[in-house]
C-alpha positions in Angstrom: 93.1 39.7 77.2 95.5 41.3 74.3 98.2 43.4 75.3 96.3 46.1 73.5 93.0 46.1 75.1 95.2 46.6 78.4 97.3 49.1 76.9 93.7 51.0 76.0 92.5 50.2 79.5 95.6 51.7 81.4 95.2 55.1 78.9 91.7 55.2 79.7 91.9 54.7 83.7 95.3 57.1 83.8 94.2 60.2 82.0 91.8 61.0 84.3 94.2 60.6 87.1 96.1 63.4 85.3 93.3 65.4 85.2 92.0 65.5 88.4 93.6 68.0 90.8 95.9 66.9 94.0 95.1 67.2 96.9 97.5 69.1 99.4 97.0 68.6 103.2 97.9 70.4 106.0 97.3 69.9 109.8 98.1 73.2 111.7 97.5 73.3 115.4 97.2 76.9 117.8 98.5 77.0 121.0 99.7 79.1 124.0 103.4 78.4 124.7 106.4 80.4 126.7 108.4 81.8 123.8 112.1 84.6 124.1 112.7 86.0 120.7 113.6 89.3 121.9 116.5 87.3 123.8 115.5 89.7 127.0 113.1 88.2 128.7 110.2 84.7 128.3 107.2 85.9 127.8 103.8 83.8 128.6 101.4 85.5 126.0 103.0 84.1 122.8 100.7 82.1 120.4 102.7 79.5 118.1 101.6 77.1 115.1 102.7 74.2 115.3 105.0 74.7 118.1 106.9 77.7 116.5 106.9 81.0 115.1 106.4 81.6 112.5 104.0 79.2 111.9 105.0 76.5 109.2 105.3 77.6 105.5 102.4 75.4 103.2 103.4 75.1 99.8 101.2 74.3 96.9 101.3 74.2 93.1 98.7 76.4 91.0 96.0 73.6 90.5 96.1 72.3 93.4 93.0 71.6 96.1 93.9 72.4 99.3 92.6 71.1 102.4 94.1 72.5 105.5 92.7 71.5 109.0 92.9 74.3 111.8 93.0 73.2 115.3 92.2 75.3 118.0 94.4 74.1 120.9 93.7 77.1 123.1 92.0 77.0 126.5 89.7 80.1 126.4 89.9 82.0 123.4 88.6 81.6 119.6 90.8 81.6 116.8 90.9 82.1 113.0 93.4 82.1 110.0 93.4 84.4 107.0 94.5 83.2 103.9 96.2 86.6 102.7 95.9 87.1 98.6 94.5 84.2 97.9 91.5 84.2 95.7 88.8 81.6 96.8 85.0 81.0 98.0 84.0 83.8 100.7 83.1 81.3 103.2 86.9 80.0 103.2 88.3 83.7 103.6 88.9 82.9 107.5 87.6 86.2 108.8 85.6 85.1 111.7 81.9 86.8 111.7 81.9 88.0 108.4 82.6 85.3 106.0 84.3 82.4 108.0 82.8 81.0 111.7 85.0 81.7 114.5 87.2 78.8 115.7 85.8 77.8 119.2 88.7 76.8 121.9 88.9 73.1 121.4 87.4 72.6 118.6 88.8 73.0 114.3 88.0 73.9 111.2 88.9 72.5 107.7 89.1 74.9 104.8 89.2 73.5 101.4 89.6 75.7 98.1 91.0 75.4 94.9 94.8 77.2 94.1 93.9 79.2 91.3 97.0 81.4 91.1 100.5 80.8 91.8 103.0 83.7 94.0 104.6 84.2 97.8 101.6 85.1 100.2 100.9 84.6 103.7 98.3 83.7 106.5 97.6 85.0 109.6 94.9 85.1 112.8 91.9 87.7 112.2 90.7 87.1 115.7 91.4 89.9 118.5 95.4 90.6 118.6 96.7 87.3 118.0 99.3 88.1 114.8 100.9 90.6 116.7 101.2 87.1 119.1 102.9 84.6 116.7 99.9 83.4 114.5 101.1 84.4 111.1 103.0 82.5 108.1 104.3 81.7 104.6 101.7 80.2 101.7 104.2 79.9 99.0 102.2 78.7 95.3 104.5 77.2 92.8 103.5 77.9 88.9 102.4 74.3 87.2 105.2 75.3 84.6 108.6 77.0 85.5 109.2 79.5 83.2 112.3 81.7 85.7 115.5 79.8 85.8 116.4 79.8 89.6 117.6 77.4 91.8 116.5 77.5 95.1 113.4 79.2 97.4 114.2 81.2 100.5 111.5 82.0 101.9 111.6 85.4 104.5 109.1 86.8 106.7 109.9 89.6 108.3 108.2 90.5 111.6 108.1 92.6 114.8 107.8 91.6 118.1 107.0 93.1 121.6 107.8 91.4 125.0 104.6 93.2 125.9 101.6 91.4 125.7 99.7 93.0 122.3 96.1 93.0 124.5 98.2 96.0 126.9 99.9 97.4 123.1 96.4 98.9 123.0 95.2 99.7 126.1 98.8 101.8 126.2 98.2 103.4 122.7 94.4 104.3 123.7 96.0 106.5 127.1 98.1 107.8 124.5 99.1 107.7 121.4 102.6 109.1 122.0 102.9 106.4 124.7 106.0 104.6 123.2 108.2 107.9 122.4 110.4 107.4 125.4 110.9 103.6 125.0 112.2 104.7 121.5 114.0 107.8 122.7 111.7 109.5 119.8 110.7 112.8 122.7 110.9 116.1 120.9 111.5 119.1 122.4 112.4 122.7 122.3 116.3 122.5 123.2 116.1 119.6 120.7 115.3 121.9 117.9 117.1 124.6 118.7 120.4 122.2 118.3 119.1 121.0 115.1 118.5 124.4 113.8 115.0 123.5 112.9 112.9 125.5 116.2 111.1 127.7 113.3 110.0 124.5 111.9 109.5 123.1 115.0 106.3 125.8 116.2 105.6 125.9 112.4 104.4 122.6 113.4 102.7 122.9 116.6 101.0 125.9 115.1 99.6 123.3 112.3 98.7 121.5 115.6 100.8 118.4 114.2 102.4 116.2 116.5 105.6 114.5 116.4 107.1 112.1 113.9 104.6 109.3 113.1 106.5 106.2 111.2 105.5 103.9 113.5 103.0 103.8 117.0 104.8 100.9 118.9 108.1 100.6 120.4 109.2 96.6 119.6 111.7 94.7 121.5 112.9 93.0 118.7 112.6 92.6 114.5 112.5 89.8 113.5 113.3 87.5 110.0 112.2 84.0 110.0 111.6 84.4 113.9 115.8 85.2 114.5 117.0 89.1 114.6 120.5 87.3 113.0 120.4 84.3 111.0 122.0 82.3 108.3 119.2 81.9 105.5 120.9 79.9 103.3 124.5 78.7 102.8 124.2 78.7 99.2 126.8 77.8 96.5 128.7 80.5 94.9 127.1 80.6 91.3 123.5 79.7 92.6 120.8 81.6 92.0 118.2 82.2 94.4 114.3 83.3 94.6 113.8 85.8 98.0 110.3 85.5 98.6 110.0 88.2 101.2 106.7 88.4 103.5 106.2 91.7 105.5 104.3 89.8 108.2 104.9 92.5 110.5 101.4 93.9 112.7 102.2 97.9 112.5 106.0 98.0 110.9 106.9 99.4 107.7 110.5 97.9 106.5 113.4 99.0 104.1 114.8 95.8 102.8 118.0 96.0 101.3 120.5 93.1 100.3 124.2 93.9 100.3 125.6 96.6 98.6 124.1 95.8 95.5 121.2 96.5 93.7 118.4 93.7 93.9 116.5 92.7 90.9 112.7 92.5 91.9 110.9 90.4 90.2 107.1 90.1 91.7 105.1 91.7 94.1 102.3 90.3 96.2 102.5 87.4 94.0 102.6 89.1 90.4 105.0 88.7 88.3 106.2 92.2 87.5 108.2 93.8 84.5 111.3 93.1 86.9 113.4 96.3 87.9 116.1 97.0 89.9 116.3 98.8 93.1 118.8 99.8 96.0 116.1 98.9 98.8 112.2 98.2 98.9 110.1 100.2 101.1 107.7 97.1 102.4 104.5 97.9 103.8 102.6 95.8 106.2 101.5 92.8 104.5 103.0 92.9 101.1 105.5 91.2 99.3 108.2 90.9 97.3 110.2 88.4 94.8 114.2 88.6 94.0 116.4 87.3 92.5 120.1 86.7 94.0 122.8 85.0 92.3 125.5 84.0 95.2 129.0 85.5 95.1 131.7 83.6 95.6 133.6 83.6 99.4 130.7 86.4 100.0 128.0 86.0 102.9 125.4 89.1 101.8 123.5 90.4 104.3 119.5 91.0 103.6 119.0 93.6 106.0 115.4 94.5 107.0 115.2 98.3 109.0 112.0 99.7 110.3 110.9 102.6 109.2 111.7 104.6 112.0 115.0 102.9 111.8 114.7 101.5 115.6 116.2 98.9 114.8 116.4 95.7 111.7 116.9 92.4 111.2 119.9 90.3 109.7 119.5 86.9 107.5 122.5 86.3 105.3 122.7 84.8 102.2 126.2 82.7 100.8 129.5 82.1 102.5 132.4 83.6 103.3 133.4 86.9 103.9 130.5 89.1 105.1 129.1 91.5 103.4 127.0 94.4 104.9 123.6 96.0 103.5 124.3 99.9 103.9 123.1 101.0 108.0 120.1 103.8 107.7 120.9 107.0 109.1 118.3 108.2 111.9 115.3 109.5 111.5 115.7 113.6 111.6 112.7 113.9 114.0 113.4 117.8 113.2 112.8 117.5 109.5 110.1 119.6 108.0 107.0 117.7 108.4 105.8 118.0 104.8 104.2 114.8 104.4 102.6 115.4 101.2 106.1 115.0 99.7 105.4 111.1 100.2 102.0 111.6 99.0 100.9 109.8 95.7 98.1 111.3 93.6 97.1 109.5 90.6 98.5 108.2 87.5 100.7 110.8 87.7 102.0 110.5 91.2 104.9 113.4 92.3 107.6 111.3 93.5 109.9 113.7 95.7 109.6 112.8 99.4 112.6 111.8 101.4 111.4 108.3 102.4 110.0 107.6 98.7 112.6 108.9 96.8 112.3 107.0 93.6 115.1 108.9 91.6 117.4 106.7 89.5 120.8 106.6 88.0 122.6 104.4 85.7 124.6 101.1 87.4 128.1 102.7 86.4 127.4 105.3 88.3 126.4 103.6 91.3 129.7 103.0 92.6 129.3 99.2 93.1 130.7 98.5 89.6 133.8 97.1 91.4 134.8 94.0 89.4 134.6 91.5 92.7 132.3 89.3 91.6 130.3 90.4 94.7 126.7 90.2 92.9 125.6 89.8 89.3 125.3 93.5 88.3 121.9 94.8 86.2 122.6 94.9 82.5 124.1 98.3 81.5 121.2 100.2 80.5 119.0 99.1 83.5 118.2 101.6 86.2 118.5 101.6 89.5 115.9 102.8 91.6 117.3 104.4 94.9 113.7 103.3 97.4 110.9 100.7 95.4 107.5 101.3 96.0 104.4 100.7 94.1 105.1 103.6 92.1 108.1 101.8 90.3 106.5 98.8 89.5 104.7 98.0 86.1 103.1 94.7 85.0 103.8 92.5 82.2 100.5 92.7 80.4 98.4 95.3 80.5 95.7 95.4 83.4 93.1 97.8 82.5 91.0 95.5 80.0 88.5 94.8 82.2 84.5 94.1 80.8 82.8 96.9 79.4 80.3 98.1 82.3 79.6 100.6 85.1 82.1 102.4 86.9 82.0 102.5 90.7 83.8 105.0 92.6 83.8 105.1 96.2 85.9 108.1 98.0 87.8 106.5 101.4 88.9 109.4 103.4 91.8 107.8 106.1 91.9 109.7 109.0 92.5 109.6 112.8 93.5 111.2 115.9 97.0 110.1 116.8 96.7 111.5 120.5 93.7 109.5 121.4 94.3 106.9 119.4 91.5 107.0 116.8 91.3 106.1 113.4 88.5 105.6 110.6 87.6 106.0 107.0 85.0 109.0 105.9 84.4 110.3 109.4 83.1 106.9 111.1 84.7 103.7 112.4 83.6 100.3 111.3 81.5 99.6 113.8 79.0 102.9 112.2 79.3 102.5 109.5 80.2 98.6 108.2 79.7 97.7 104.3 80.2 99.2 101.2 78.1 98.0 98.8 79.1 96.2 95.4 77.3 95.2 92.5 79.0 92.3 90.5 79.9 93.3 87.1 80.4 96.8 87.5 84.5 98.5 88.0 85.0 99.8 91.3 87.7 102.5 92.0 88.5 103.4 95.3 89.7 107.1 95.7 92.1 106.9 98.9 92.3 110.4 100.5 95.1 110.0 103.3 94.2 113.4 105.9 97.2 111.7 108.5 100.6 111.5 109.4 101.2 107.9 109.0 101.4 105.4 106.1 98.4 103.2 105.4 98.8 99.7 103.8 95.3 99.1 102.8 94.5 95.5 101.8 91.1 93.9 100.0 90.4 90.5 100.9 89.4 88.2 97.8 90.7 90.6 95.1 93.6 91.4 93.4 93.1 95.4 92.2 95.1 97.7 90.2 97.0 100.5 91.7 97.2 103.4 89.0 100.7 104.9 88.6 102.4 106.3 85.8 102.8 103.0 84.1 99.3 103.6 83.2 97.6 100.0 80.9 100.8 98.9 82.9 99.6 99.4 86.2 100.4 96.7 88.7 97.7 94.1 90.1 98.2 94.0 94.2 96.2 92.9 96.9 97.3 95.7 99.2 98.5 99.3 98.7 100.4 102.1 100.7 98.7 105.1 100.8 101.3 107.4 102.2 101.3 109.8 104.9 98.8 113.3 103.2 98.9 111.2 99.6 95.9 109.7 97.3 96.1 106.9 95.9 93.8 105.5 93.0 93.1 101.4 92.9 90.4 99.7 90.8 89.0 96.1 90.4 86.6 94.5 88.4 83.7 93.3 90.7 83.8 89.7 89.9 84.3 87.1 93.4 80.4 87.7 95.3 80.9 87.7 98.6 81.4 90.4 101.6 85.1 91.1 102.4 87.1 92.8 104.7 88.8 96.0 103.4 91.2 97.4 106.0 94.5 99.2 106.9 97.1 96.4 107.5 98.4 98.2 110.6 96.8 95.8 113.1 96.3 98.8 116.0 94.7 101.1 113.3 92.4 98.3 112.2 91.2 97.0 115.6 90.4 100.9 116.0 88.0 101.6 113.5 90.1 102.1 110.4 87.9 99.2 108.2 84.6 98.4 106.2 83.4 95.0 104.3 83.0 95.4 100.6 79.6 93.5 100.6 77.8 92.3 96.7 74.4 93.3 96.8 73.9 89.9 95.5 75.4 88.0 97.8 73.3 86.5 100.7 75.2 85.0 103.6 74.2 81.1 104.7 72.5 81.1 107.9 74.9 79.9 110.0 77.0 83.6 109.3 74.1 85.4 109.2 74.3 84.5 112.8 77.5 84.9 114.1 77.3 88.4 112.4 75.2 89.4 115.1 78.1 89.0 117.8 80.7 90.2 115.3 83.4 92.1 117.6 84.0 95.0 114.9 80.5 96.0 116.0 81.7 97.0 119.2 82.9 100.5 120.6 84.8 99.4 123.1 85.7 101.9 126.2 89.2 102.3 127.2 90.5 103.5 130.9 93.5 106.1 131.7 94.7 107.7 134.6 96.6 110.7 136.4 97.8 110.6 140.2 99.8 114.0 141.2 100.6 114.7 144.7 102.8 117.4 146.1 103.0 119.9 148.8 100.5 122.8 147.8 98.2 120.2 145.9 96.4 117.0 144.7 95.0 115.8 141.9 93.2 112.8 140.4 91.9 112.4 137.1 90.2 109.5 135.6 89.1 109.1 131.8 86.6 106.2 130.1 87.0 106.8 126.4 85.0 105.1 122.9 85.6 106.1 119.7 83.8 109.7 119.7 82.6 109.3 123.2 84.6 110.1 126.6 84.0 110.4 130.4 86.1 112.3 132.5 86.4 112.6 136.0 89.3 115.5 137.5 89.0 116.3 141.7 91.6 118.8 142.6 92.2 119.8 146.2 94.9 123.1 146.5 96.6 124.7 149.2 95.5 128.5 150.2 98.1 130.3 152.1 101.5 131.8 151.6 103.2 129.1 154.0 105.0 127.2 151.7 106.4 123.9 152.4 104.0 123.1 155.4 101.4 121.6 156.9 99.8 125.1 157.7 97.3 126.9 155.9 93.7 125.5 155.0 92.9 123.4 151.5 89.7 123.8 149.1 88.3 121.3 146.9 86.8 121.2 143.8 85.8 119.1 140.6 84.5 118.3 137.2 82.3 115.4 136.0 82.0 115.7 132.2 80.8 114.1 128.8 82.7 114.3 126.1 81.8 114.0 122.6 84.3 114.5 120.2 83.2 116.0 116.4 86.9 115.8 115.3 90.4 115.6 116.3 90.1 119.3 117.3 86.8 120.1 118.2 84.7 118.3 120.7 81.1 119.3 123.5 80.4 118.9 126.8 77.8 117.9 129.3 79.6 118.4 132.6 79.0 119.2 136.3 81.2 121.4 138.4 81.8 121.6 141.7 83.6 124.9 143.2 84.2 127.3 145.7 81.3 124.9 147.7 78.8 125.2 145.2 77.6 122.6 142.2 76.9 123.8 138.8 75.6 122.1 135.7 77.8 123.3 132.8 77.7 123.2 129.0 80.7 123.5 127.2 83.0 123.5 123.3 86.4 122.1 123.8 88.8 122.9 120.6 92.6 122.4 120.2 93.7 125.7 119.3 97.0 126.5 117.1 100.6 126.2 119.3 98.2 122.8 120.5 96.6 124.5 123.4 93.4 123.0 124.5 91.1 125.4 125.3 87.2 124.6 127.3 84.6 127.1 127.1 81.6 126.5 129.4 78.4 128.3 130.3 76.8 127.1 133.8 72.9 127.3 134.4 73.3 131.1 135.6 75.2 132.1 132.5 78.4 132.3 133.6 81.0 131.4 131.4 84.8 130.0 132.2 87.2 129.3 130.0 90.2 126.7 130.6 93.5 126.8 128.6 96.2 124.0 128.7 99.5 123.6 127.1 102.3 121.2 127.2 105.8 122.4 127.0 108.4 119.9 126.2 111.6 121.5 127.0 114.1 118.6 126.7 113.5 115.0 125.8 113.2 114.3 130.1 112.1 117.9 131.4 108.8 119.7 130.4 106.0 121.9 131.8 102.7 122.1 131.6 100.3 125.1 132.0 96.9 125.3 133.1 94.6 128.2 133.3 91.3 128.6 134.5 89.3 131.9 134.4 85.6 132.2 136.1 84.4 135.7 136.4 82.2 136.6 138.5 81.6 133.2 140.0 84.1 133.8 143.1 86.4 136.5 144.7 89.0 135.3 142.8 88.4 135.4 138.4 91.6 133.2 137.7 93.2 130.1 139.0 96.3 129.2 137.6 98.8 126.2 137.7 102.2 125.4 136.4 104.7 122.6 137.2 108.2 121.9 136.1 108.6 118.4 135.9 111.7 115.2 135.5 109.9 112.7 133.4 112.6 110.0 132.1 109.5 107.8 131.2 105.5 108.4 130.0 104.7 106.8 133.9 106.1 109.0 136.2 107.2 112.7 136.6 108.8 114.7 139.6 109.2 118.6 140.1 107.6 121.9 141.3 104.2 122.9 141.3 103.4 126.7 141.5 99.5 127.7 141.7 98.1 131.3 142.9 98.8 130.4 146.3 102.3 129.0 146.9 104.9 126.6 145.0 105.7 123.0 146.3 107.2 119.8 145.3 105.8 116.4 145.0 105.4 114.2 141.8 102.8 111.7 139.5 102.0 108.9 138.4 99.9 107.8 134.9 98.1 104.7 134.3 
């Protein structure tokens, strides 16, 4: 044979090779080891991949196929992984029981889907509580061409971490929302406003019947970056520049990031390349992330310093070498600030931008004050701005996003709401487990209107979509795959209905979404294969699970018990009371009564709520129908009519007179059902913690002393 015809036969045999796609494997493996990363204590809960946490980053270049094999290595318990932003088939979306089947213990799974995108995303567990664990990391997609001039990728996932097991996170948050106040020394209290000069403010708010702060629900043992709370991320070269790819893999913690003292340039978000812009810090919600770029200093270590929101605490990684050089500390959280919320709000294309945590004022470099002359970080050119916080509102994209198919438009209003004190949250009035899909036809735009009527930030993520988030930039709006909605605020997002399928739309704060605050965006074309048509049957977010609390007070003039079974809407509450009658205080003499309530609870709202109870009092039983309703000042009132038509009224009301002292007040009036029309209760109590409490009681009768427990 010529050399020709073999030169013609190696051409023909290699171009194909070019052509086809390469395949990238992975092997990750899911298992229950001892783990300390709060450097307190070991803790036996912890879930790693592939031995650590986080789990290993998978890399990947735009083109790829990948194939990665999912083993579940744990005893008891199912498993699942999430591909976060990635665009690909339904069935390889990971989210057990709607698109994905659940990972049985000792068996695996192999997903296999093309990379049709390039960016910094992540993956993490959609089964039970088991991010919150360890199961969550980097999926980093390299472009096929390079177009940005860097050097090297540091990849950084921020996290938070709890040396409580995430399964009792819940069960805590469901006794009470405000469970974790005292472990972050967040209590508010009369005496507390009064020295902040804010106590008009202060029962401004409880007359709104607004509770305290709400930046965050749990209190963490430790924040994390890269699993560490201080590490060295990379002991660069001075000259070098470096791509941040930043993950907020947190499960309920908003971060600001900040790098130095120096403005960072930001040059993608969730994996879009954005029109890049510089800011002093990035306010990072749950589950997105950001690009920047970092030229290293020379003899400098910077620090990229992650704080939570509620500035509890942060996490350290350090860039460089050298001398160090500190990101600026966050001051505390004024938890006497007026509470207007809607200052954070967004509401539109036009949002208002004015809030104290999304302040996105800027100002010239020069007038910065970090145009020192040190060489300390590559300064933005001199007419580029400087955003002082980055959120979606300051970002624009580099084409224009709004040239979608001519077709129908689609709007769906999502009203986010909750009820922080019983831990309750859902979208339009009903948890996911009443109300499940929205429906989607392919081809048309869909906008979803987010109403936020709470307290808190809401990072609400689309699986299998990127969307546009409409801000002042207009045709320039960015593409994400999950958007704050902030605390009273509206925010506008649209997509063009193209990927059938049915996928999970939910708030990225895990406890809110595990409570109700979710739906699946389901095609009306799409059919599911037979094999999820039946595991949809068993899916957990069907369920309206019931959660237990408890009270215990003892003391010397009474005792009490109360016991509570709560659902969503629904509640069962048990209180038996036994009191001391007499004058003889502080002894065994005198005689005791009992009495008691059994009652259904079925909540309409946060405030208002009826009853189906039965009564027992004064040695008679009664069968009672009642309206409960939070009043302003937050005093619970009960009205009840018993099958003779009687009425009696309750009225409660919590005093919180110092972060460790409070009182609470209980009145109950029954005319004409004894000798006696009002029974009255009120204690002064030592609480240094949410479990126990010690102090006086005074009732009608007599005052004593004794204490409680919660549980």
């Amino acid at each position: 044979m010529s050399q020709t015809k073999i030169a013609i036969l190696l051409v023909f045999f290699l171009i194909p090779l070019q052509i086809v796609a390469k395949t990238v494997r992975y092997e990750l493996l899911i298992k229950n080891e001892k783990v300390n990363l709060s450097g307190k204590t070991d803790v036996d809960f912890a879930l790693t991949v592939n031995g650590g946490i986080p789990a290993p980053t998978l890399e990947f270049t735009e083109g790829d196929e990948a194939e990665i094999l999912v083993k579940n290595g744990l005893p008891a318990e199912e498993v699942s992984i999430h591909w976060h932003g990635i665009l690909l088939p339904p069935e390889e979306d990971g989210v057990a029981y709607i698109n994905t089947p659940p990972i049985l213990p000792g068996t695996f799974r192999t997903f296999r889907f093309k990379i049709r995108q390039h960016g910094t995303y992540w993956y993490h567990s959609h089964t039970m509580l088991q991010e919150q664990k360890g199961v969550y990391g980097a999926f980093i997609i390299h472009p096929k061409e390079k177009k940005l001039k860097y050097d090297k990728d540091v990849v950084v996932v921020l996290s938070d971490w709890s040396d409580e097991n995430a399964d009792q996170i819940l069960k805590n948050l469901k006794k009470d929302g405000d469970y974790y106040l005292y472990k972050k020394n967040s209590v508010r209290s009369w005496l507390g406003a009064i020295k902040a000069e804010q106590f008009k403010t202060y029962l401004q708010g409880e007359w709104e019947r607004m509770g305290g702060m709400d930046l965050s629900d749990v209190g963490y043992d430790a924040f994390l970056i890269n699993g560490k709370k201080d590490l060295q991320l990379l002991a660069a070269h001075p000259g070098e520049r470096i791509r941040l790819r930043i993950i907020n893999a947190a499960a309920s913690s908003y971060f600001y990031v900040s790098l130095g003292q120096e403005p960072m340039k930001v040059i993608s978000a969730d994996g879009i390349d954005i029109e890049p812009v510089y800011a002093k810090e990035i306010l990072m919600g749950m589950a997105e992330t950001y690009d920047v770029l970092f030229t290293v200093p020379k003899h400098k270590n910077y620090e990229l310093r992650a704080t939570v929101q509620d500035i509890t605490g942060f996490a350290s990684g350090w860039i460089g070498a050298g001398e160090k050089v500190f990101a600026p500390a966050k001051a505390p959280v004024d938890l006497y600030a007026p509470m207007n919320h809607g200052s954070h709000s967004s509401s539109g294309p036009e949002h208002s931008q004015h809030g104290a945590h999304q302040d996105h004022s800027t100002k010239k470099p020069q007038e910065q004050g970090h145009g020192n002359g040190h060489g300390h970080h590559a300064a933005p050119e001199p007419k580029q701005e400087v955003v002082e916080t980055l959120t979606v509102d300051g970002l624009k994209s580099l084409k224009p996003t709004n040239n979608f198919p001519p077709g129908k438009v689609h709007e769906v209003k999502l009203v986010l709401d909750g009820d922080m004190e019983r831990y309750v949250w859902h979208i339009n009035g009903k948890a996911i487990h009443e109300d499940r899909n929205i429906i989607v036809n392919e081809g048309d735009t869909v906008r979803f209107i987010y109403i936020n009527k709470t307290m808190m930030h809401h990072p609400m993520h689309l699986h299998g979509h990127f969307f546009r988030v409409l801000n002042k930039n207009k045709e320039f709006s960015p593409l994400k795959h999950t958007v704050d909605v902030s605390p009273n605020g509206e925010r506008v997002t649209e997509f063009y209905a193209n990927e059938p399928g049915q996928w999970m739309l939910h708030c990225h704060n895990l406890y809110h979404m595990k409570t109700g605050m979710a739906r699946v965006a389901k095609y009306a074309s799409f059919v599911p294969s037979p094999e999820i048509a039946h595991h949809e049957k068993h899916d957990p977010h069907s369920h309206d699970h019931w959660y237990i609390a408890g009270l215990l007070s003892a003391s010397t003039n009474q005792a009490e018990l109360k016991l509570s079974a709560s659902q969503t809407w629904n509640e069962i509450q048990l209180k038996a009371e036994s009191l001391k009658e007499g004058k003889e205080n502080f002894s065994t003499k005198g005689s005791w009564h009992a009495d008691g309530d059994l009652i259904f609870r079925r909540w309409v709202d946060s405030n208002l709520n009826y009853m189906i109870a039965g009564s027992h009092f004064d040695e008679k039983s009664y069968g009672l129908l009642g309206v409960g309703y939070k009043l302003p000042l937050l005093i619970h009132a009960q009205l009840f009519v018993n099958q003779h038509g009687k009425f009696r009224l309750d009225l409660e009301k919590h005093f919180q007179w110092t972060t460790q002292i409070f009182s609470e007040f209980e009145y109950i009036w029954r005319p004409e059902w004894s000798h006696e029309d009002g029974e009255l209760k009120f204690n002064l109590m030592y609480g240094p913690s949410w479990h126990w409490a010690a102090g006086l009681t005074l009732t009608n009768e007599s005052l004593g002393v004794g204490g409680r427990v919660r549980f």
